[in-house]
PLY file of the C-alpha trace (Angstrom):
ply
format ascii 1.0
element vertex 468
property float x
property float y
property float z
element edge 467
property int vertex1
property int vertex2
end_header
27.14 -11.20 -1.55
25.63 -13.91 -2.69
28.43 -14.97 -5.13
30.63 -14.60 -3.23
29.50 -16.97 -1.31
28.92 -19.21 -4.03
32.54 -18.90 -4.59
33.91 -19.57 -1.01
31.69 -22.27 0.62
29.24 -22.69 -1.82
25.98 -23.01 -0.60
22.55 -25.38 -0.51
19.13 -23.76 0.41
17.02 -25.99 1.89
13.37 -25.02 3.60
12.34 -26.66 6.54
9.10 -26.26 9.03
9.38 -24.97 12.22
6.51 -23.88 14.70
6.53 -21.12 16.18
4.47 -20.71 19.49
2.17 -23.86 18.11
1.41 -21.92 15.28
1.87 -24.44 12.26
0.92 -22.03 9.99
4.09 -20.44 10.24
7.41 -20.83 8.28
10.81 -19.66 7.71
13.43 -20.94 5.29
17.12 -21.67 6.46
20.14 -21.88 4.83
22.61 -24.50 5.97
25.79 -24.08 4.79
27.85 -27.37 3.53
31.44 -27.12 2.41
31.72 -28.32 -1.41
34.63 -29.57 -3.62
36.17 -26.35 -5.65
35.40 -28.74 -8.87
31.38 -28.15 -8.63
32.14 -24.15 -7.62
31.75 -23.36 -11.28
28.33 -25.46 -11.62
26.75 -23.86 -8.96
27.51 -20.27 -10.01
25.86 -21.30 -13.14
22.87 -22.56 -11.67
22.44 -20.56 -8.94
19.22 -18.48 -9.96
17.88 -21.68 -11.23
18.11 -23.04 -8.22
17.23 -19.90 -6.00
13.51 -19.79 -7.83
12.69 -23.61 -7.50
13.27 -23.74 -4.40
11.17 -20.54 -3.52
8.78 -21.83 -5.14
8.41 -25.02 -3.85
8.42 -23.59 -0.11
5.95 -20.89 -1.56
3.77 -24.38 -2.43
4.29 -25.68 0.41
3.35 -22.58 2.62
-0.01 -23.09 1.25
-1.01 -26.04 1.18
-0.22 -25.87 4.94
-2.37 -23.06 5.52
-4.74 -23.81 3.71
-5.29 -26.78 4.87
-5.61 -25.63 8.58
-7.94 -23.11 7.79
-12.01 -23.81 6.90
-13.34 -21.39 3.84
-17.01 -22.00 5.18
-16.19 -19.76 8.42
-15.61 -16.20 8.58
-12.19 -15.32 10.41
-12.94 -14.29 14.10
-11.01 -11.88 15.52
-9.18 -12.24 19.02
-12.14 -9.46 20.76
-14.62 -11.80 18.85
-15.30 -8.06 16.86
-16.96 -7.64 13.67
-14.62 -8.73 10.51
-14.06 -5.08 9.14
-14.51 -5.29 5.06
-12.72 -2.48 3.14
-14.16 -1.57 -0.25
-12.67 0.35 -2.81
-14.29 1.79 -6.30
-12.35 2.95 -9.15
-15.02 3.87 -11.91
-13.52 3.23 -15.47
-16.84 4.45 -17.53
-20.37 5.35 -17.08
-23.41 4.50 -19.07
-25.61 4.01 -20.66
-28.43 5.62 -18.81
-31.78 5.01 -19.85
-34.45 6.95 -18.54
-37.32 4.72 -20.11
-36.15 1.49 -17.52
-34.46 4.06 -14.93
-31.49 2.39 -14.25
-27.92 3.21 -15.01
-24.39 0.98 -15.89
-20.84 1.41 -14.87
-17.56 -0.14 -15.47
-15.49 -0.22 -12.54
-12.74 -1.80 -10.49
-13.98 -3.03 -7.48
-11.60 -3.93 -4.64
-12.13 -5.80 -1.11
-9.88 -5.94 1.74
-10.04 -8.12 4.71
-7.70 -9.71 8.01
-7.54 -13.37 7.93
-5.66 -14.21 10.41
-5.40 -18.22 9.69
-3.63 -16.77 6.05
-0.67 -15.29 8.20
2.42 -16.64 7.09
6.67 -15.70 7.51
7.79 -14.04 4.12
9.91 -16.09 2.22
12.07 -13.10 1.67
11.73 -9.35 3.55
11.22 -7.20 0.50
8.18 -9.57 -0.78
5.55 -9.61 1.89
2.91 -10.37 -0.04
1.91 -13.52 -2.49
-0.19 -13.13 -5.59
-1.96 -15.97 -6.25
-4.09 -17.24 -9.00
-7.96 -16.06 -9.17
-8.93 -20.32 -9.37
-7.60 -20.11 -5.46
-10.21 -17.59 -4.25
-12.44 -21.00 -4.02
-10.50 -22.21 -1.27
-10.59 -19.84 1.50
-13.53 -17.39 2.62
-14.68 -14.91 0.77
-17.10 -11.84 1.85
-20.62 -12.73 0.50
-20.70 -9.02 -1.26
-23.28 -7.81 -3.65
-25.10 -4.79 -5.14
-28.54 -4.59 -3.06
-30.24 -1.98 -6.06
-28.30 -3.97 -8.76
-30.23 -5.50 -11.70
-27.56 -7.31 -13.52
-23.73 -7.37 -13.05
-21.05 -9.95 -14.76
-17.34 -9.69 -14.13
-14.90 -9.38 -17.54
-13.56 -12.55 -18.58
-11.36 -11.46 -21.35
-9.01 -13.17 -22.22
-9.27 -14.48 -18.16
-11.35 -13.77 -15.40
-10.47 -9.98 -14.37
-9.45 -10.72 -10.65
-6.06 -10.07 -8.53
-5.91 -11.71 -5.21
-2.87 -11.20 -3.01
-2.36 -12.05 0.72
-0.15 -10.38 2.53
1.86 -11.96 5.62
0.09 -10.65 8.24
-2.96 -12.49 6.44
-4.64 -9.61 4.68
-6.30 -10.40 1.78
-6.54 -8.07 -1.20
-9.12 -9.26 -4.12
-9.68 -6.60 -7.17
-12.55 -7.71 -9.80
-13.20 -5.57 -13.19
-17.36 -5.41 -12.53
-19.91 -3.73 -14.92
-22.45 -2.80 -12.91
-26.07 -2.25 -14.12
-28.41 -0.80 -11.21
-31.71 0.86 -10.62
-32.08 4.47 -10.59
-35.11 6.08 -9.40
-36.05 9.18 -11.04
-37.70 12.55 -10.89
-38.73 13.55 -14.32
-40.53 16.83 -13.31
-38.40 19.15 -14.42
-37.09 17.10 -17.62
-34.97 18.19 -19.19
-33.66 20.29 -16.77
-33.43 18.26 -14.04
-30.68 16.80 -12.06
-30.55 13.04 -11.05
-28.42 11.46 -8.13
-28.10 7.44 -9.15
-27.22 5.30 -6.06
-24.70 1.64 -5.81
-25.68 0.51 -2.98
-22.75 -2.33 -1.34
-23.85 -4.85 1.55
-23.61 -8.22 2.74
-26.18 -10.62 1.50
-25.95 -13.19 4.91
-24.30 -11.33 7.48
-25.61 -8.96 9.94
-23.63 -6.26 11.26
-22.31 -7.74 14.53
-20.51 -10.30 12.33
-19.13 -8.31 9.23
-18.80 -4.31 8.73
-18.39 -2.96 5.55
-16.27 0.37 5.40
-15.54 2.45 2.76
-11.68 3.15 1.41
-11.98 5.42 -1.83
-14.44 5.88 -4.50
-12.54 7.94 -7.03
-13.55 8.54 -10.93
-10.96 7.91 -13.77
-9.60 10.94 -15.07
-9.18 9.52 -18.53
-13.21 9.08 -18.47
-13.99 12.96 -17.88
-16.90 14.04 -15.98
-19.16 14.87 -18.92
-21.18 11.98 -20.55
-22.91 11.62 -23.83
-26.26 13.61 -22.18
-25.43 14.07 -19.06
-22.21 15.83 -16.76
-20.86 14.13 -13.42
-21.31 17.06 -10.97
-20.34 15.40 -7.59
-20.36 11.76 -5.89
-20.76 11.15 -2.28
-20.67 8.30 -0.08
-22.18 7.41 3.49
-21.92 3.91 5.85
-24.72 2.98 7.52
-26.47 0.17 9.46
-30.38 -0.51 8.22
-32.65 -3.20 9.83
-33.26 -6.60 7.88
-36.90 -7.37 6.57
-36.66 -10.70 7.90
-35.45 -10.22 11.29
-36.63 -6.81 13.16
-33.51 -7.09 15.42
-31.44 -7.61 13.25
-29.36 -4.73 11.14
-27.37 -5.09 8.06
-24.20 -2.92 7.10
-24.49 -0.56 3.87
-22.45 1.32 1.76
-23.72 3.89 -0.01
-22.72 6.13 -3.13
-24.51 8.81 -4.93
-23.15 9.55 -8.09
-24.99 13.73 -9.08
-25.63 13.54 -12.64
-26.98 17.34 -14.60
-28.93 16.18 -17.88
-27.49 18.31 -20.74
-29.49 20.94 -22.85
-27.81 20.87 -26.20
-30.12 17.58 -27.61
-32.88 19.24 -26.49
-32.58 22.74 -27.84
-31.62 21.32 -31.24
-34.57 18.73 -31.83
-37.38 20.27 -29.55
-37.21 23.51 -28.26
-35.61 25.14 -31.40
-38.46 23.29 -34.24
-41.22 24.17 -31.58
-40.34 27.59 -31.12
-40.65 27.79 -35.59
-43.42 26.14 -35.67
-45.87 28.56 -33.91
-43.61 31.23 -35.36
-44.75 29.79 -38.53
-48.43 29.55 -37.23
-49.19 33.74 -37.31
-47.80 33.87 -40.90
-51.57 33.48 -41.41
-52.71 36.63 -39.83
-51.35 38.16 -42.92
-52.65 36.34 -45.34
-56.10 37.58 -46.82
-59.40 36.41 -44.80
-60.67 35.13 -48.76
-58.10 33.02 -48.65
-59.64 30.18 -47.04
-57.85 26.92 -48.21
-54.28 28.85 -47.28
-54.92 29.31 -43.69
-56.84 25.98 -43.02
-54.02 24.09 -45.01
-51.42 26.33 -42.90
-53.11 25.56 -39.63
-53.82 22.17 -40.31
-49.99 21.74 -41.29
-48.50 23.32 -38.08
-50.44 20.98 -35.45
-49.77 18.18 -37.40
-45.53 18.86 -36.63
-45.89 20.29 -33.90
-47.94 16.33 -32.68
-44.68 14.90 -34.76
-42.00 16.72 -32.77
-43.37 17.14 -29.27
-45.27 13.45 -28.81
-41.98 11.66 -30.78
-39.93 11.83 -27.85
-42.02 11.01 -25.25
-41.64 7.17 -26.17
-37.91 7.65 -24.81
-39.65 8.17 -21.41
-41.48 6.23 -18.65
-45.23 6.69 -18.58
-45.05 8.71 -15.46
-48.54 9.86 -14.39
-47.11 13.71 -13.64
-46.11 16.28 -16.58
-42.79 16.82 -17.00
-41.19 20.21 -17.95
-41.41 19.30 -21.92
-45.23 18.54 -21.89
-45.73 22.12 -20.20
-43.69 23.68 -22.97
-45.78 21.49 -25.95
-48.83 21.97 -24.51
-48.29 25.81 -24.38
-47.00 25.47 -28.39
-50.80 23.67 -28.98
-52.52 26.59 -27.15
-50.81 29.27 -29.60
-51.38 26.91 -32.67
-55.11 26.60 -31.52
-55.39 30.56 -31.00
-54.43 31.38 -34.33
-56.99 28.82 -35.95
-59.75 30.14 -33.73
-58.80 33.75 -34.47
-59.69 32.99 -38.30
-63.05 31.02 -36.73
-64.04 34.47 -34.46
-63.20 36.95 -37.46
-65.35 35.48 -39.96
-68.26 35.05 -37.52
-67.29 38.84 -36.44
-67.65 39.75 -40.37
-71.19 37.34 -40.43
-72.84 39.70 -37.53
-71.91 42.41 -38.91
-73.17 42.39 -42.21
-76.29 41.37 -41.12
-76.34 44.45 -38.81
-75.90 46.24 -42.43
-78.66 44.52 -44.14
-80.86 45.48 -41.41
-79.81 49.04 -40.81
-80.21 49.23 -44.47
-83.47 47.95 -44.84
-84.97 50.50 -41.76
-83.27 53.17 -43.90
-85.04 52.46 -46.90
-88.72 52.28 -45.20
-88.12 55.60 -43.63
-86.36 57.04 -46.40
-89.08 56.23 -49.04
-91.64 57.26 -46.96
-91.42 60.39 -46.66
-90.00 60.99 -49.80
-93.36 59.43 -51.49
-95.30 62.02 -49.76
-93.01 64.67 -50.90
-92.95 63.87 -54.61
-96.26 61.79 -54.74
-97.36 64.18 -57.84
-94.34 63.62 -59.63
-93.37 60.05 -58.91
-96.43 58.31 -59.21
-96.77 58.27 -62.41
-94.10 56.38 -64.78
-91.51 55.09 -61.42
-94.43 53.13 -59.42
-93.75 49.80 -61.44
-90.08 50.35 -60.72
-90.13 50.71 -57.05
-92.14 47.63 -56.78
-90.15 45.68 -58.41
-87.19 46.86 -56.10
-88.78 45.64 -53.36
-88.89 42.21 -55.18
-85.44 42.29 -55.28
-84.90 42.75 -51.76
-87.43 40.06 -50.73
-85.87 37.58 -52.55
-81.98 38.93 -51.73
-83.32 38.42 -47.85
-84.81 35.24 -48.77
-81.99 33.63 -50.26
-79.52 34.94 -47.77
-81.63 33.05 -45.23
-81.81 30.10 -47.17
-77.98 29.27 -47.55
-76.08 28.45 -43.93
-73.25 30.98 -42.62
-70.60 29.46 -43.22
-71.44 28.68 -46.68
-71.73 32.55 -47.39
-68.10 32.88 -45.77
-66.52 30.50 -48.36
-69.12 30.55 -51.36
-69.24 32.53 -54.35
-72.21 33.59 -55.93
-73.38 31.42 -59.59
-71.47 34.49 -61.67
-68.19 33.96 -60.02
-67.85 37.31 -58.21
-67.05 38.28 -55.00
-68.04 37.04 -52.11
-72.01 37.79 -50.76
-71.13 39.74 -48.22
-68.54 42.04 -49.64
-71.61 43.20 -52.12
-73.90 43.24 -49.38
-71.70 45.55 -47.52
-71.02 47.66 -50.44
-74.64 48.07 -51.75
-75.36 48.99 -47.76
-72.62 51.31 -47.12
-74.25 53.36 -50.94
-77.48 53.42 -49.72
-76.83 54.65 -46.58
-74.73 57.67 -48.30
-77.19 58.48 -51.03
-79.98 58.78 -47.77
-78.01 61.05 -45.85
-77.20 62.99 -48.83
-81.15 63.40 -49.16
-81.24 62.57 -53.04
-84.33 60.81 -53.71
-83.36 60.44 -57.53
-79.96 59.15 -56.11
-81.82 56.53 -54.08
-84.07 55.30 -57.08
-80.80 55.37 -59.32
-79.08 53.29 -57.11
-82.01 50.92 -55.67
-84.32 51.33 -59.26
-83.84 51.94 -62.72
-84.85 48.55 -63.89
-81.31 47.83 -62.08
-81.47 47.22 -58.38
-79.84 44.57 -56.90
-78.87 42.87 -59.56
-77.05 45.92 -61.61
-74.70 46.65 -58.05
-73.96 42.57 -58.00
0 1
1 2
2 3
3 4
4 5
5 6
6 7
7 8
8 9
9 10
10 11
11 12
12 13
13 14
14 15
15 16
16 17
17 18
18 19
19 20
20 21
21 22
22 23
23 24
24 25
25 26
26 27
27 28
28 29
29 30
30 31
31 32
32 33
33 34
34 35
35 36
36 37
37 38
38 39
39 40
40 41
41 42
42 43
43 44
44 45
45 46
46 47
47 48
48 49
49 50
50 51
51 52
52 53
53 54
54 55
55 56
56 57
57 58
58 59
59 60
60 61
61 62
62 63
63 64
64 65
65 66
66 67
67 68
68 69
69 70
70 71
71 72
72 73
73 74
74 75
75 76
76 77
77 78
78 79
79 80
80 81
81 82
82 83
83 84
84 85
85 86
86 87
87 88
88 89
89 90
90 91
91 92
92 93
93 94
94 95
95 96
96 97
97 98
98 99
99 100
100 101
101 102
102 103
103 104
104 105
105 106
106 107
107 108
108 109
109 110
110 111
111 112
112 113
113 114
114 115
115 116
116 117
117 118
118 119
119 120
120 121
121 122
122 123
123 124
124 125
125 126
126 127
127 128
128 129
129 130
130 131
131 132
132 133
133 134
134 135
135 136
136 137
137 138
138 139
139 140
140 141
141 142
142 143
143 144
144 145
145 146
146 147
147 148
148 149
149 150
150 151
151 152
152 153
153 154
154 155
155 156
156 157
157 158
158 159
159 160
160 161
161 162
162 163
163 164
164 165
165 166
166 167
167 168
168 169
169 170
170 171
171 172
172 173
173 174
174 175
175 176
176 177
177 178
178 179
179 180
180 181
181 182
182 183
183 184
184 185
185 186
186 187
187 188
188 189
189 190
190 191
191 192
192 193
193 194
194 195
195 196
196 197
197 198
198 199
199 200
200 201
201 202
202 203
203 204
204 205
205 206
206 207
207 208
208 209
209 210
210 211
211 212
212 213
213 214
214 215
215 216
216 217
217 218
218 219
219 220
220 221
221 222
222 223
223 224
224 225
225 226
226 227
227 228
228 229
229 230
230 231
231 232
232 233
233 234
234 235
235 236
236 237
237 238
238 239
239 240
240 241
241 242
242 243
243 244
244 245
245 246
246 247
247 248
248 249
249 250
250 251
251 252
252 253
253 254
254 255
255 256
256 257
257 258
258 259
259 260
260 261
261 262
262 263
263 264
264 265
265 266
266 267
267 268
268 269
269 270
270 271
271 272
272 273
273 274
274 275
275 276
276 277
277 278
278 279
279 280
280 281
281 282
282 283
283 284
284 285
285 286
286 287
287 288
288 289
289 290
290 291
291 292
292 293
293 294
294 295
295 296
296 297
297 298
298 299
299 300
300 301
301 302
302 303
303 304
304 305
305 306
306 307
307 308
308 309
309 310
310 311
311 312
312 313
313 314
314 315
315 316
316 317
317 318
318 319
319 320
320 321
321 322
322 323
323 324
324 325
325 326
326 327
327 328
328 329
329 330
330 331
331 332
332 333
333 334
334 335
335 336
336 337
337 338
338 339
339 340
340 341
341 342
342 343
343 344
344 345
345 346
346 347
347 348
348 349
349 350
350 351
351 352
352 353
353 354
354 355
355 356
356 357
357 358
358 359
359 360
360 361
361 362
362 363
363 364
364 365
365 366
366 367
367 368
368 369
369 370
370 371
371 372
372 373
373 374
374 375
375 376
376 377
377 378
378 379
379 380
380 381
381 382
382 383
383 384
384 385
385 386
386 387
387 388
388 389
389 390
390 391
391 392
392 393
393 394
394 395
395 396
396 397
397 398
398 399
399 400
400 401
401 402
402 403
403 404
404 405
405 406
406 407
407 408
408 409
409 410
410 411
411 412
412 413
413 414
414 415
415 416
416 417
417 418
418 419
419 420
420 421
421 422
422 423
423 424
424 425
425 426
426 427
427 428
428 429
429 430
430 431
431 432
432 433
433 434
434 435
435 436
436 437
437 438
438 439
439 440
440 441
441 442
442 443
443 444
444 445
445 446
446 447
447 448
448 449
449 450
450 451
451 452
452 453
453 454
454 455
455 456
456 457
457 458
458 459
459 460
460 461
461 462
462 463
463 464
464 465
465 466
466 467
């Protein structure tokens, strides 16, 4: 159509103001047709897109320096019921994380998009099928803007690479669309009680910083997730996000309420980290603890050395990674599990502590069932042989009974728990093993009623000494 035109009339496009109803914001663009020689028809068929797109856009120029200059960016837009502005925000989360437990807060990378009517923007489309204008982010400075921010956020910057991240259109009716690429870093309280098994829920929390809710609304649009970013994380998995709206009172004026936007993103901690570097080396550890029930109650340097060894990694492993976490004054589910690992790993050392005392009382219990046997025993066996044994065996007897004083004496002499890891000065076995042994021979040969057995165990020159 258009070259045709072109080639019948020709044609000059010219743009001209015109208001409509007093409105001087408004435009339109005319086309005033002009009969041309046929010698510049070929010329303008040449130029005729060059010519189409300056003159767009110089009456796109023009259309805003007019309204912008009859509009004031230090005033909110008022609409015609003098209701609140009504602020449309819409999240499009790109990433999530990192998420640190130790500062509670958590960081996302999102797309974050405002809409809004501003009515003193409204403009006539220079063409029908383009009824919208994108403009340059450096233009956001000249009209009003939504005072937005993050009330639980600690830090946020918006991506300048290579140029500030924004898109800002306005649309005829005088909608304005603005869409910033925001990493978001914000607080995140949480409850570490059942760590790490629990499940956290990690707010964003959207308001205006100096407008109350009879002058600007805020209302949600969308909050989606990318589906390129998954919902599982490096240790945690997305379960759900929700959002409310909702008016709360400001701090500095009691009558006064403020409009919020809320979003809960659900986040479930994951075990696999966990069961690999805690759970799994605990678990081993106290396994590796009652190896020592089996080994031989002599052995003393191989169960200290194994006990000592096992609370020393088990400290290493279970107290490591509680430096990733806040000093919280409650346990979490992690110190319940280490602490249990410590009460096995002290069990099995006192277990070796209770059976050598055990052994201790009851080798003395020996020694002094053995020594009542003896006085009874030799008793009345002197009065049954006192023709025959007082003769040559008197010396001998005696001098058993010097043996015995001075086993008893040096027994009491030397502390317990010397005898339980001591050897005697020939190098055999240990005191109370012979103790034990000499009792439990004694105590056979009496009920066996052998005096001759008795004197050939207890006498003979030998005694105490020949047994050791």
């Amino acid at each position: 159509m258009y070259k045709k035109t072109l080639f019948g009339i020709g044609r000059a496009v010219l743009c001209r103001y015109r208001s409509i109803s007093g409105n001087p914001s408004e435009f339109y663009i005319t086309a005033l047709r002009k009969p041309v020689r046929a010698e510049r028809a070929t010329l303008l068929l040449n130029s005729r897109s060059t010519t189409y797109n300056q003159t767009l856009i110089r009456c796109t120029t023009k259309i805003l320096d007019t309204i912008l200059l009859n509009q004031d960016k230090h005033f909110r837009p008022v609409n015609p019921d003098n209701s609140p502005l009504q602020v449309e925000v819409d999240i499009s989360v790109r990433s999530m994380g990192p998420i640190s437990e130790q500062n509670m807060e958590f960081s996302l990378d999102c797309y974050f998009r405002q809409k809004w009517l501003d009515r003193r923007l409204a403009f006539t489309p220079v063409s029908p099928s383009k009824p919208e204008i994108p403009l340059a982010s450096k233009m956001l400075k000249d009209i009003w803007v939504p005072d937005t921010y993050v009330r639980n956020g600690r830090k946020s910057y918006l991506h300048t690479l290579t140029v500030p991240n924004i898109l800002f259109r306005v649309r005829s009716d005088g909608q304005v669309h603005v869409s910033q690429r925001l990493t978001i870093r914000s607080r995140c309280q949480m409850f570490l009680k059942k760590f790490p098994m629990d499940t956290q829920a990690c707010p964003i929390e959207i308001g205006s910083l100096g407008y109350f809710s009879n002058d600007v609304i805020y209302r949600w649009k969308d909050v989606e997730l990318d589906s390129k970013m998954g919902n599982v994380l490096s240790q945690y998995q997305v379960l759900s996000l929700s959002k409310s709206e909702r008016n709360i009172s400001d701090f500095r004026y009691k009558d006064k309420n403020i409009s919020v936007l809320n979003v809960y993103f659900k986040l479930q901690r994951q075990q696999g980290y966990y069961i690999l570097q805690i759970y799994t080396p605990c678990t081993l550890v106290v396994v590796m603890s009652w190896v020592s029930f089996w080994i031989n109650k002599e052995a003393s340097p191989a169960r200290v050395s194994l006990g000592i060894m096992t609370v020393l990694s088990m400290s290493t492993i279970g107290f490591g990674l509680r430096t990733d976490l806040p000093k919280v004054s409650h346990s979490t589910a992690l110190d319940v599990y280490i602490l249990s690992c410590f009460v096995f790993l002290f069990a099995a050392m006192v277990e070796y502590a209770v059976i050598n005392y055990a052994q201790i009382v009851y080798i003395r219990k020996q020694i002094q069932d053995l020594k009542g046997l003896e006085q009874n025993s030799a008793m009345g066996q002197m009065r049954m042989f006192t023709a025959g044994l007082m003769g040559a065996r008197r010396d001998t007897i005696q001098v058993d009974e010097l043996a015995v004083e001075k086993e008893e004496a040096r027994l009491k002499a030397v502390p317990w728990w010397k005898k339980l890891f001591n050897r005697d000065e020939q190098g055999g076995t240990s005191v109370f093993y012979r103790m034990a042994v000499k009792a439990a021979i004694a105590k056979k040969t009496l009920r066996n009623g052998d005096p001759a057995g008795i004197r050939e165990t207890m006498g003979c020159g030998c005694g105490w000494s020949a047994i050791r």
